[in-house]
C-alpha positions as CSV (number, residue, x, y, z in Angstrom):
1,X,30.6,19.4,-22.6
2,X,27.9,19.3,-20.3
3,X,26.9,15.7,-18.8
4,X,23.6,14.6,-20.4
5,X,20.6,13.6,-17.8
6,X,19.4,10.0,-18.9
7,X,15.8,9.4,-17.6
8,X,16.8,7.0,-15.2
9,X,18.7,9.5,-13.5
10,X,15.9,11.8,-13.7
11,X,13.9,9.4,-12.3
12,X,15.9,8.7,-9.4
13,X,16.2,12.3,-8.6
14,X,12.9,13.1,-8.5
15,X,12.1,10.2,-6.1
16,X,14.6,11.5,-4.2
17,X,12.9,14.7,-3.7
18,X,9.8,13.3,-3.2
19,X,11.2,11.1,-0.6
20,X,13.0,13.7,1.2
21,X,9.8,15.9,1.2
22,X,8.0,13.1,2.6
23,X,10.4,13.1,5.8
24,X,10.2,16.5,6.0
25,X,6.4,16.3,6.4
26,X,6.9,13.2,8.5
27,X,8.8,15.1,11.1
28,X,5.7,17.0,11.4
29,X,3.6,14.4,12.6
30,X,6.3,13.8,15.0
31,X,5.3,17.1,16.9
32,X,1.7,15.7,17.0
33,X,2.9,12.9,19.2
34,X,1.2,12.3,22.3
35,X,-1.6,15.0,21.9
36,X,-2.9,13.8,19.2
37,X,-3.4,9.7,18.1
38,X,-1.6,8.1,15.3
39,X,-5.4,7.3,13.9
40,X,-5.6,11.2,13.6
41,X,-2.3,12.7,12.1
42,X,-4.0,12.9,8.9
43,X,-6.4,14.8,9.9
44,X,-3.8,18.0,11.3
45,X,-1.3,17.2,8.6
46,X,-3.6,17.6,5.3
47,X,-4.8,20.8,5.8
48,X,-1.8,22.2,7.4
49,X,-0.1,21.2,3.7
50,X,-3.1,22.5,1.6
51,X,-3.0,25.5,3.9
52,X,1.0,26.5,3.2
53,X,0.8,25.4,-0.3
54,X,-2.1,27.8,-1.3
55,X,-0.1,30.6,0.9
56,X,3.3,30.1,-1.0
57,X,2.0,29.8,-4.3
58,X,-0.1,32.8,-3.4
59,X,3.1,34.7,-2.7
60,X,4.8,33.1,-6.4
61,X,1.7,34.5,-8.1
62,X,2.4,38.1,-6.2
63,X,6.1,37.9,-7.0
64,X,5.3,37.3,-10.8
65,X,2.7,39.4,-11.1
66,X,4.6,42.3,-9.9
67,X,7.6,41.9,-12.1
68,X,4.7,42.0,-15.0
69,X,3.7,45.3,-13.7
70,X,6.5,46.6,-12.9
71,X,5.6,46.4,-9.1
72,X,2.0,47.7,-9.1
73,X,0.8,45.9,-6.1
74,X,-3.2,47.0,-6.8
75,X,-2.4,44.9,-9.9
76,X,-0.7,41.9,-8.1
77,X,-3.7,41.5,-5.6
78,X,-6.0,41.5,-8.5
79,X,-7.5,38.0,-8.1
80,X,-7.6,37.4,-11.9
81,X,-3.9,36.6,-10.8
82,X,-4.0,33.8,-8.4
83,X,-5.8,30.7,-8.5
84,X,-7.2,31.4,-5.1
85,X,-7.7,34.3,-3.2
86,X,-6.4,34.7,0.1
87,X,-8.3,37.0,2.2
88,X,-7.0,39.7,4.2
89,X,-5.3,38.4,7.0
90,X,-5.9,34.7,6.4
91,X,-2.3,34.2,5.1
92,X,-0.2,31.9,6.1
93,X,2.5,34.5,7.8
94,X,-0.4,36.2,9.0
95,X,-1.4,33.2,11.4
96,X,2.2,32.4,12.2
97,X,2.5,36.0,13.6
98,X,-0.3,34.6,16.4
99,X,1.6,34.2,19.5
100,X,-2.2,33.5,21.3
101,X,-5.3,31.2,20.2
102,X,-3.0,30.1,17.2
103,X,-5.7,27.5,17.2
104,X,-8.6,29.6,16.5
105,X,-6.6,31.6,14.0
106,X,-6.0,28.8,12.0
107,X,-9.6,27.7,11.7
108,X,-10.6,30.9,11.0
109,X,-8.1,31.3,8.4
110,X,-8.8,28.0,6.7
111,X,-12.8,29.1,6.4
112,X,-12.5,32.3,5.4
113,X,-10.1,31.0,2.7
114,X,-13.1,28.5,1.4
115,X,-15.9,31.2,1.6
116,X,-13.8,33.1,-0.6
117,X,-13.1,30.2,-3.1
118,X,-17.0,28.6,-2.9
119,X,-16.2,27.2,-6.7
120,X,-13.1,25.2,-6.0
121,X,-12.2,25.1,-2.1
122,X,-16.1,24.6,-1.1
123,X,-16.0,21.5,2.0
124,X,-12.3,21.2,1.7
125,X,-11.1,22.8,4.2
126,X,-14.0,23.4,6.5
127,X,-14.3,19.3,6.9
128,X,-11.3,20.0,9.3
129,X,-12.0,22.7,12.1
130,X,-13.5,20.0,14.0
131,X,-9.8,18.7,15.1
132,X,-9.3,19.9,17.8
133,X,-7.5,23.2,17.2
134,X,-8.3,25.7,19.4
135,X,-8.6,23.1,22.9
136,X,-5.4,24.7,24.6
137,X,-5.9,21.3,26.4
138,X,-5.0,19.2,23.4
139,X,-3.0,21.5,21.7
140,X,-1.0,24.1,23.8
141,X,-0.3,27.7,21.5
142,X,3.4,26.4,22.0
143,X,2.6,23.3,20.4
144,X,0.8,24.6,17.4
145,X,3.8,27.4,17.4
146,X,6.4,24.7,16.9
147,X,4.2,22.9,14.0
148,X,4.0,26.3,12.2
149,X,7.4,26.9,12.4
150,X,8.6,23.3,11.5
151,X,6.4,24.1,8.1
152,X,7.7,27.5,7.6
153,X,10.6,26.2,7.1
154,X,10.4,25.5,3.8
155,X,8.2,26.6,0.7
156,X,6.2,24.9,-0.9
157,X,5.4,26.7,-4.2
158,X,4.7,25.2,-7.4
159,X,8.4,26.5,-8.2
160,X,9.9,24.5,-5.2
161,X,8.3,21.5,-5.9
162,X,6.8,20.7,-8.9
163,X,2.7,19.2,-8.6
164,X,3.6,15.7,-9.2
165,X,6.5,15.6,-6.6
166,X,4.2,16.9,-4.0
167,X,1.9,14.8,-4.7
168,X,4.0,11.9,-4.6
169,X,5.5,13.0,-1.2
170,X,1.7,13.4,-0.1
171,X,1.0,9.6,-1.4
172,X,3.7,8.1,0.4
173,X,2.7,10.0,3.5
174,X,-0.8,8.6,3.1
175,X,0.2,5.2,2.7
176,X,2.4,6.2,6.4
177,X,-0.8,6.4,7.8
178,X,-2.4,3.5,6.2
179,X,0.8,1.6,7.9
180,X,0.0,3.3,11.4
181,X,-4.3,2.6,11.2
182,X,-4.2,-0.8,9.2
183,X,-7.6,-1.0,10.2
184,X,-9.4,2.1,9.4
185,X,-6.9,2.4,6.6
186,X,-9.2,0.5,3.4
187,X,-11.2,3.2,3.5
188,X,-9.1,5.6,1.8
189,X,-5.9,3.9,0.7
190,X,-5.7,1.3,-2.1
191,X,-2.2,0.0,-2.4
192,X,-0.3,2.1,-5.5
193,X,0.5,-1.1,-7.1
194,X,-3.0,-2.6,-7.3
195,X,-4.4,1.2,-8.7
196,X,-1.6,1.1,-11.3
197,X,-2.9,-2.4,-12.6
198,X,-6.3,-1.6,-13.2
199,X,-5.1,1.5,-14.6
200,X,-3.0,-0.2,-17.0
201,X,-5.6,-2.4,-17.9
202,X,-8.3,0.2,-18.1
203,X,-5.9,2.4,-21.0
204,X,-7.8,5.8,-20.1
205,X,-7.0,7.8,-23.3
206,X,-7.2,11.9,-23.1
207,X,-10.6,13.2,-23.8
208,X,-12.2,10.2,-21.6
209,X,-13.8,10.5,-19.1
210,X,-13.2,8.6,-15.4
211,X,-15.5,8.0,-12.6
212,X,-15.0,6.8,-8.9
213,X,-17.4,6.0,-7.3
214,X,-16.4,5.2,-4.0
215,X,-12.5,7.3,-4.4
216,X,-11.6,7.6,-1.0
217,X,-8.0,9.8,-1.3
218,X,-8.1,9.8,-4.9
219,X,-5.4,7.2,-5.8
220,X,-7.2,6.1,-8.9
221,X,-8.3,9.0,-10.6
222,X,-4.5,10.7,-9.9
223,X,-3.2,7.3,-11.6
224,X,-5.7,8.0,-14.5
225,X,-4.6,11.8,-15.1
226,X,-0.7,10.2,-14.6
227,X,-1.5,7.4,-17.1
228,X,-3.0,10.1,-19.5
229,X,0.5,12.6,-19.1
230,X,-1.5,15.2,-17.5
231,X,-2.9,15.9,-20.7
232,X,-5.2,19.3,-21.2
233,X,-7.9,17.0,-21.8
234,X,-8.3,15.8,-18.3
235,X,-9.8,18.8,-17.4
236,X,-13.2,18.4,-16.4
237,X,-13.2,14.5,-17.3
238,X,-12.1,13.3,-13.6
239,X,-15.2,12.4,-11.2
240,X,-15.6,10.8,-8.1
241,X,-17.9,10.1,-5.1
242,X,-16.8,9.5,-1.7
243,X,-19.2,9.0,1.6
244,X,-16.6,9.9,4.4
245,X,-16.2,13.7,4.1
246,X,-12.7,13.8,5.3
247,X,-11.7,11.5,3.1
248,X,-13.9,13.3,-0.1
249,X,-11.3,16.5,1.4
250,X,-8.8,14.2,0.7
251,X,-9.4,13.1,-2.7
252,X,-9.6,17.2,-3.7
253,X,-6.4,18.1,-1.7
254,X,-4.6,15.2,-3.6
255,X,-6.0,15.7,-6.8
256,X,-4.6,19.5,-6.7
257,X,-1.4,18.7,-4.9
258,X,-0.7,16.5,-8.0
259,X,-1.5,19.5,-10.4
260,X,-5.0,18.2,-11.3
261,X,-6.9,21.5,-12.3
262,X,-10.3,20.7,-12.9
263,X,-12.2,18.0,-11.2
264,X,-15.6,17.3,-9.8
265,X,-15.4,15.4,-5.9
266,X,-18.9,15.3,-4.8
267,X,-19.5,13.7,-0.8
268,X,-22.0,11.2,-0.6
269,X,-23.3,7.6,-0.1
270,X,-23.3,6.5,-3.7
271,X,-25.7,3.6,-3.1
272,X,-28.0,5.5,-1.7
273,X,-27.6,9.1,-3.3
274,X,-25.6,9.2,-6.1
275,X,-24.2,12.9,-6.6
276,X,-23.1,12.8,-10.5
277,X,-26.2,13.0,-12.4
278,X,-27.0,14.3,-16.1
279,X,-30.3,15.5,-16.3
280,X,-31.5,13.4,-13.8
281,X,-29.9,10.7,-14.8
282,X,-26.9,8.5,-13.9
283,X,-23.9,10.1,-15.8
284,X,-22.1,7.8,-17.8
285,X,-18.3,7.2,-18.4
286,X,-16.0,5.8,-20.6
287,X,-13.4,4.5,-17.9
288,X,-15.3,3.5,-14.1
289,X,-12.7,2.2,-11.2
290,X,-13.3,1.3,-8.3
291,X,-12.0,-0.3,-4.7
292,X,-15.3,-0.2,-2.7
293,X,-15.7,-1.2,0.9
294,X,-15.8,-4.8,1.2
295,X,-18.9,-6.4,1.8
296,X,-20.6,-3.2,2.7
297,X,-23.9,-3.8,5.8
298,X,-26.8,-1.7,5.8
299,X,-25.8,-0.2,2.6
300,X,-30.1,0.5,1.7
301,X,-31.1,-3.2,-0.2
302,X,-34.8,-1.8,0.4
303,X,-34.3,1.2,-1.6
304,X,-32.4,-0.3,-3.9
305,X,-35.9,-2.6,-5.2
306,X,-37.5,0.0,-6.9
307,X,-34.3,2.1,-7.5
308,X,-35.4,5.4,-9.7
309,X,-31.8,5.2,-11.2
310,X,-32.8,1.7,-12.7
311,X,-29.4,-0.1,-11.3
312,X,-30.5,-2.9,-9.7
313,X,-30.2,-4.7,-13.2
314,X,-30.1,-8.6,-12.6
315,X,-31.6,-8.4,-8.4
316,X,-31.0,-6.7,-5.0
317,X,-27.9,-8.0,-3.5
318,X,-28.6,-8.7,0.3
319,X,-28.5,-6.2,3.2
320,X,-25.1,-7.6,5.1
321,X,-23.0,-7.9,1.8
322,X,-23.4,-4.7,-0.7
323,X,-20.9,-6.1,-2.8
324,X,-23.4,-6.7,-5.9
325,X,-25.1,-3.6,-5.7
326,X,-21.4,-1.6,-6.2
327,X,-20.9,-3.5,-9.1
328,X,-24.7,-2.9,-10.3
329,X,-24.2,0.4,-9.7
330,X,-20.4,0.4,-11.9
331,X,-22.5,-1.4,-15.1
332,X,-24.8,1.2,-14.8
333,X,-22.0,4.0,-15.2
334,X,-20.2,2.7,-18.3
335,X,-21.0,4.4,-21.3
336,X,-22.4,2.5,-24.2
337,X,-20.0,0.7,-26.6
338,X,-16.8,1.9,-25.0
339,X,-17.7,1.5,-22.1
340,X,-15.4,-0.3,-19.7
341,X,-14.4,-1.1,-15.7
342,X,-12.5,-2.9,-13.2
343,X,-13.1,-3.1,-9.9
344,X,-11.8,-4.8,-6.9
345,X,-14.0,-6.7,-4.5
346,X,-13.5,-9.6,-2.5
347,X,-13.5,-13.5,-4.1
348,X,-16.9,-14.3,-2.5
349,X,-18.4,-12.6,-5.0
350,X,-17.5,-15.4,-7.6
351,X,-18.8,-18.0,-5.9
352,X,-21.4,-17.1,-3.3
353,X,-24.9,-18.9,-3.4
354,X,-28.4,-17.7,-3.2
355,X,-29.1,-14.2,-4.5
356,X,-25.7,-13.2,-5.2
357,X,-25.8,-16.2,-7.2
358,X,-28.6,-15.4,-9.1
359,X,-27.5,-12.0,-10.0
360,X,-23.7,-13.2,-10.8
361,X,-25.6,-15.8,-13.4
362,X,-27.3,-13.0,-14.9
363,X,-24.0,-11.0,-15.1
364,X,-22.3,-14.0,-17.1
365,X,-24.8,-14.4,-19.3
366,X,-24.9,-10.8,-20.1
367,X,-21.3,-11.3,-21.5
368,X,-20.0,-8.2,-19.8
369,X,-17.7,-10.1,-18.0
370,X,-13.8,-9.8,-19.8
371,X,-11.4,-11.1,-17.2
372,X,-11.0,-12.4,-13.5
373,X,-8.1,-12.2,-11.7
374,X,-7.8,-13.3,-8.1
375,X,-4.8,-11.4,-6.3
376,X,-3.1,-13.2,-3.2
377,X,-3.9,-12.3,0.5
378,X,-2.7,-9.9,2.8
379,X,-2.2,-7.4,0.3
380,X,-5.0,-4.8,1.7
381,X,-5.2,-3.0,5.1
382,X,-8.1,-3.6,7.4
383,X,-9.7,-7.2,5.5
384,X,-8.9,-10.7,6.1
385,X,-10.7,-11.1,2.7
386,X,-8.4,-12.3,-0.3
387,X,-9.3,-9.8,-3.3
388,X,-10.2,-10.5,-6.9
389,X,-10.5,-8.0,-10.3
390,X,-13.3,-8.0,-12.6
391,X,-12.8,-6.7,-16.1
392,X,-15.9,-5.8,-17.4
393,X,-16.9,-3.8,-20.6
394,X,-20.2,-2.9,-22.8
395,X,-19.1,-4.6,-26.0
396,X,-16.1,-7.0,-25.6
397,X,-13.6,-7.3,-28.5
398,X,-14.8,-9.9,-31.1
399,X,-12.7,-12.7,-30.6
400,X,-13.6,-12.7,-26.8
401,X,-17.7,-12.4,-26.7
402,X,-19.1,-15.7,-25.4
403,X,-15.7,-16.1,-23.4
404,X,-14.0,-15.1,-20.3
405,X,-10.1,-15.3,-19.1
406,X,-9.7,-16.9,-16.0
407,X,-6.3,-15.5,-14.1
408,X,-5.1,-17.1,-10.8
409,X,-2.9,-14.5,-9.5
410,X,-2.8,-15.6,-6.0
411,X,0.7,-16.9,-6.1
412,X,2.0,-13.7,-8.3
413,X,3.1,-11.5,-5.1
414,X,6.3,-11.0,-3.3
415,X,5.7,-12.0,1.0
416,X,6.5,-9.2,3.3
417,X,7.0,-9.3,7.3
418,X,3.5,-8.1,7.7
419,X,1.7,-6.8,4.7
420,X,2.5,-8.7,0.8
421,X,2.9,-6.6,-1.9
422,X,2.7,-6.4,-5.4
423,X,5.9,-5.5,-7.0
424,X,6.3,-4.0,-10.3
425,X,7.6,-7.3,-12.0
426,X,4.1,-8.9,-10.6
427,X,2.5,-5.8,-12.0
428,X,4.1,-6.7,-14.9
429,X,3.4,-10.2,-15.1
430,X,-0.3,-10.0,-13.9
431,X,-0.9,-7.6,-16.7
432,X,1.3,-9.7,-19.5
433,X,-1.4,-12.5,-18.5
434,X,-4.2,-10.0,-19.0
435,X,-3.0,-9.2,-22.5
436,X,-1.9,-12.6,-23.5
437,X,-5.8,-13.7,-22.9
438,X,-4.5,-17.5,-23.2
439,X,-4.3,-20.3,-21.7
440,X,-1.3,-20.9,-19.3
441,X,-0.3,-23.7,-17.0
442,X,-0.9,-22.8,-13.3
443,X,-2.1,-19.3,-14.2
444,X,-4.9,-18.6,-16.8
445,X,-7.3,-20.1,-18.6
446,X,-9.9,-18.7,-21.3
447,X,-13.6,-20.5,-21.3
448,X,-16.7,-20.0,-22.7
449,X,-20.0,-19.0,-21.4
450,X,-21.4,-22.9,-21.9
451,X,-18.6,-24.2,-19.2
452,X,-19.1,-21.5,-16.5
453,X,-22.6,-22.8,-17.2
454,X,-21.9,-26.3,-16.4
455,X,-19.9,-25.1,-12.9
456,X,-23.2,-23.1,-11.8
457,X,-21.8,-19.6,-12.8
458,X,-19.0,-20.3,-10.8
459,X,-15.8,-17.4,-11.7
460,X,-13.4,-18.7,-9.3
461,X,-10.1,-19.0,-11.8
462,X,-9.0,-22.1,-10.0
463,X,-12.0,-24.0,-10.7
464,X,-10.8,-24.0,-14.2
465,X,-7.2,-23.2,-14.7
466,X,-5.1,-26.0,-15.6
467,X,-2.1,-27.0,-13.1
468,X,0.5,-28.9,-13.3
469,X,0.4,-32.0,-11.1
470,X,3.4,-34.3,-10.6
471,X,3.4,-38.0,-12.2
472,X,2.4,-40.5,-9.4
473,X,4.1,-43.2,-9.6
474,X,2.5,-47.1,-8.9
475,X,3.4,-48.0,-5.2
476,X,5.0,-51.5,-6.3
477,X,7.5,-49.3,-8.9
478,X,8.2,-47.3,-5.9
479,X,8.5,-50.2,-3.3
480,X,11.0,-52.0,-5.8
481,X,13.2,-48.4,-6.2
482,X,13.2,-47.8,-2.4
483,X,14.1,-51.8,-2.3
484,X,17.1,-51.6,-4.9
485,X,18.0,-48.3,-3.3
486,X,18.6,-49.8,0.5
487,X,20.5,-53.0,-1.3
488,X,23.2,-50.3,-2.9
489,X,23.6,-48.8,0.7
490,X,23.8,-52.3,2.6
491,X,26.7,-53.2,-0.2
492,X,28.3,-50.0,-0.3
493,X,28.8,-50.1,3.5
494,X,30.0,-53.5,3.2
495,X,32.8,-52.5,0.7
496,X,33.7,-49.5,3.1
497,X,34.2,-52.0,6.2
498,X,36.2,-54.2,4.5
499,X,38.3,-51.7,3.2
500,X,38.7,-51.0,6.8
501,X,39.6,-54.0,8.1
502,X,42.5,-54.7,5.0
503,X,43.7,-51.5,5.8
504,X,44.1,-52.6,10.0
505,X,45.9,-55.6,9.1
C-alpha cells in the first residue's frame, strides 16, 4: 500500500525545496562578489531570475503546445500560447550563446522582451539596465559567462517549481539582502511575521479588494492573495503604489513569481501623486495595508493643505514627520462600511504633541480607531524606532464603537543576537489578544473614548493597561523578618560548633 503524505510532511518538503532553491540562487550572488556591493546584489539577481523564468516557461509553453499540434511549430510560436512573448533572439539560450558584450546582450534582451509585453512587463525590466552590465570594467564577459552558466543550470519552469515555491525561495532571498543592507533594507522588506499579522487580522476574503500604498517588494499584497488560497477572485483585486522604481519592479517580479496573474503596481510618490484613481478620484478598497517609511521629511505638507483628493481630513501633519499624512491618506482609501486597515508606523504617533496631536484627537473621536498594539524593538531593519499597529475600520462592530483595545505587545517577542523576531507562537498570541478584545493583566486593556479623553488622546497601551505589581511590604515587617532570619543563622551556627567541639573530645 502506498505511504500516505500527511500535510506536515508536505509541508516540510516544500520548505525544503524552497530552501534549497534559495541556496542555489544564493550561490549566485556569490559570483557577484567583489565587482559588485552587497547593497547591490538585488539589483543583478532579480532580473537575472525574472529573465530565465519567462525563458523556461517560454520553452514549457512551446513543448506543450507542440504535442497539441502535433509538432506544428507556426502553431507553437503563436503568442496566443505563451503568456509572454519572447522576441526573436532575446531568449535566454540566445544570450548565453554571447561569448562577447554578454553585457549589452542581456540589456538588450531584457528591453526588447518589455516592448513586446507593454501590458504586463511595462518598467519591469527596463528599471534594471542601468546596473552596470555592459562596463567590461565592472563586469568582465567571463564574469557575466560564469553567472549565466551558474543559472543555466537548472530550470526554472512553472513545472520545476511550482509559483509559490519560487516565490518563497525569492522571499527568503530578499530578506538575505535585507540581512546584508539593514539600513537601506525598510524600504522594501517588512519582516514576514509582522505582514502575516496584519494579514490575519485584516481577513481579506476573495472578491475584496487590497491596496498598498507604499508596497515596496510586495510582501503584503502576496500574503493577501496567500491568505485568500490564490483564489480566481484575486485577479484584478491586488493594488499597490511604490515611489522607488526598483523596488515598484520588485513588487511585480514577486507578485508573478508567486503565481499572481493579474495585478496593478503603479510607481509613484503616493503623497504627492497618487496613481490609483477612479474617475478622478481616490479608489477605494475593502482591505488597505501598509508599512510606510517612518517618519517620512519633505514628504509635500504644503500641497497637502488644499489637497484636490480631500485627505487631509482632521490637519496637515508637519513637514519632518509624514507619519499622519500616510495614515490620512489610508482612511481616505477604505471603502465605506467595510472598510478596514492596519498599518504599521512608529509609537510617536500615539503620543506626540502639537499638530500631530490635534489630528490624532480628531482620529479618536472619529471612532475609527479598533485596536493598538505596540510591538517590541529591534524587530525592523534600518529604525531605532519601536513600532506600533493601528486597527482602523469605517464602522466598527457594535459592541466596540465608543471603545478601543489597548495591546502592549512589547514584551511578546523572542531576542535574537542582532535583530528580535516575532515567532509564530507570538504571532499567535498577539493575534489571540486581538480577538479576545478583553482586558488582560500585563497585556491589554479595552477603554472608551471618555478615558482616552481624560489622558489627552493619549493611545500609548501602557498608559492604560493594567500590570501586575508585587505587594510591598511595610519596612518594620521586613526589618523584624530580616531580624528573626539572622537570629536562626547565629543559633544554627552555634548548634553546628558545638557539635564540633563534642565530637573533638
Amino acid at each position: 500500500m502506498a505511504k500516505k503524505i500527511t500535510k506536515a510532511a508536505k509541508d516540510a518538503e516544500e520548505i525544503g525545496t524552497s530552501k534549497e532553491l534559495y541556496n542555489f540562487l544564493y550561490e549566485a550572488c556569490n559570483i557577484l562578489r567583489g565587482p559588485v556591493s552587497q547593497d547591490a546584489f538585488k539589483e543583478y539577481i532579480t532580473p537575472l531570475l525574472y529573465f530565465k523564468r519567462i525563458s523556461d516557461v517560454y520553452d514549457e509553453e512551446t513543448k506543450a503546445a507542440l504535442e497539441l499540434s502535433d509538432g506544428d511549430e507556426e502553431f507553437a510560436a503563436l503568442p496566443e500560447q505563451h503568456r509572454f512573448v519572447i522576441p526573436a533572439g532575446c531568449h535566454w539560450d540566445d544570450v548565453r550563446q554571447r561569448t562577447t558584450d554578454i553585457g549589452s546582450a542581456i540589456i538588450g534582451a531584457m528591453r526588447q522582451i518589455e516592448l513586446a509585453n507593454p501590458m504586463t512587463l511595462y518598467g519591469v525590466l527596463s528599471v534594471f539596465s542601468t546596473a552596470n552590465w555592459s562596463n567590461k570594467s565592472v563586469f568582465s564577459d567571463e564574469k557575466l559567462r560564469d553567472l549565466l552558466e551558474h543559472m543555466s543550470k537548472r530550470r526554472l519552469g512553472n513545472g520545476d517549481y511550482a509559483a509559490d515555491l519560487m516565490g518563497d525561495a525569492y522571499e527568503m532571498l530578499l530578506k538575505k539582502f535585507a540581512d546584508l543592507s539593514k539600513a537601506k533594507a525598510g524600504e522594501f522588506y517588512t519582516p514576514r511575521s509582522v505582514v502575516k499579522l496584519l494579514v490575519r487580522i485584516l481577513d481579506p476574503k476573495p472578491g475584496e479588494t487590497v491596496y498598498d500604498p507604499a508596497c515596496g517588494s510586495g510582501g503584503m499584497l502576496i500574503e493577501a492573495v496567500h491568505h485568500m488560497k490564490n483564489d480566481e477572485r484575486c485577479c484584478g483585486a491586488i493594488f499597490g503604489q511604490e515611489k522607488n522604481v526598483t523596488n515598484a519592479a520588485v513588487a511585480k517580479m514577486n507578485l508573478f513569481l508567486h503565481g499572481a496573474n493579474d495585478f496593478n503596481i503603479m510607481c509613484g510618490d503616493t503623497l504627492r501623486d497618487p496613481k490609483i484613481l477612479a474617475n478622478e478620484h481616490l479608489a477605494r478598497f475593502d482591505c488597505v495595508i501598509a508599512n510606510p517609511p517612518f517618519s517620512l521629511k519633505n514628504w509635500g505638507a504644503e500641497a497637502w493643505k488644499t489637497d484636490r483628493y480631500g485627505r487631509n481630513l482632521w490637519g496637515t501633519p508637519p513637514e519632518t514627520i509624514g507619519d499622519y499624512a500616510w495614515l490620512q491618506h489610508m482612511v481616505s482609501s477604505m471603502r465605506s462600511i467595510n472598510g478596514r486597515m492596519a498599518v504599521v508606523l512608529p509609537q510617536g504617533v500615539l503620543f506626540r504633541g502639537n499638530e500631530e496631536g490635534r489630528i490624532r484627537e480628531e482620529l479618536v473621536k472619529s471612532d475609527y480607531v479598533e485596536t493598538v498594539i505596540t510591538l517590541g524593538d529591534k524587530l525592523f531593519y534600518g529604525t531605532g524606532l519601536s513600532p506600533c499597529i493601528l486597527i482602523i475600520r469605517d464602522q466598527k462592530p457594535l459592541l466596540h464603537r465608543g471603545k478601543v483595545l489597548m495591546v502592549d505587545g512589547s514584551k511578546i517577542l523572542t531576542p535574537q543576537r542582532a535583530q528580535n523576531i516575532l515567532s509564530d507562537d507570538d504571532v499567535d498570541e498577539l493575534y489571540r489578544l486581538y480577538t479576545a478584545y478583553d482586558q488582560e493583566e500585563d497585556k491589554s486593556i479595552v477603554v472608551d473614548i471618555e478615558t482616552i479623553a481624560g489622558k489627552d488622546y493619549d493611545l500609548s497601551p501602557n498608559k492604560y493597561v493594567k500590570y501586575h505589581k508585587e505587594e510591598v511590604k511595610p519596612y518594620a515587617e521586613v526589618l523584624a523578618e530580616f531580624k528573626s532570619a539572622y537570629q536562626q543563622m547565629i543559633d544554627a551556627e552555634k548548634k553546628f560548633r558545638d557539635i564540633l567541639n563534642r565530637e573533638a573530645v
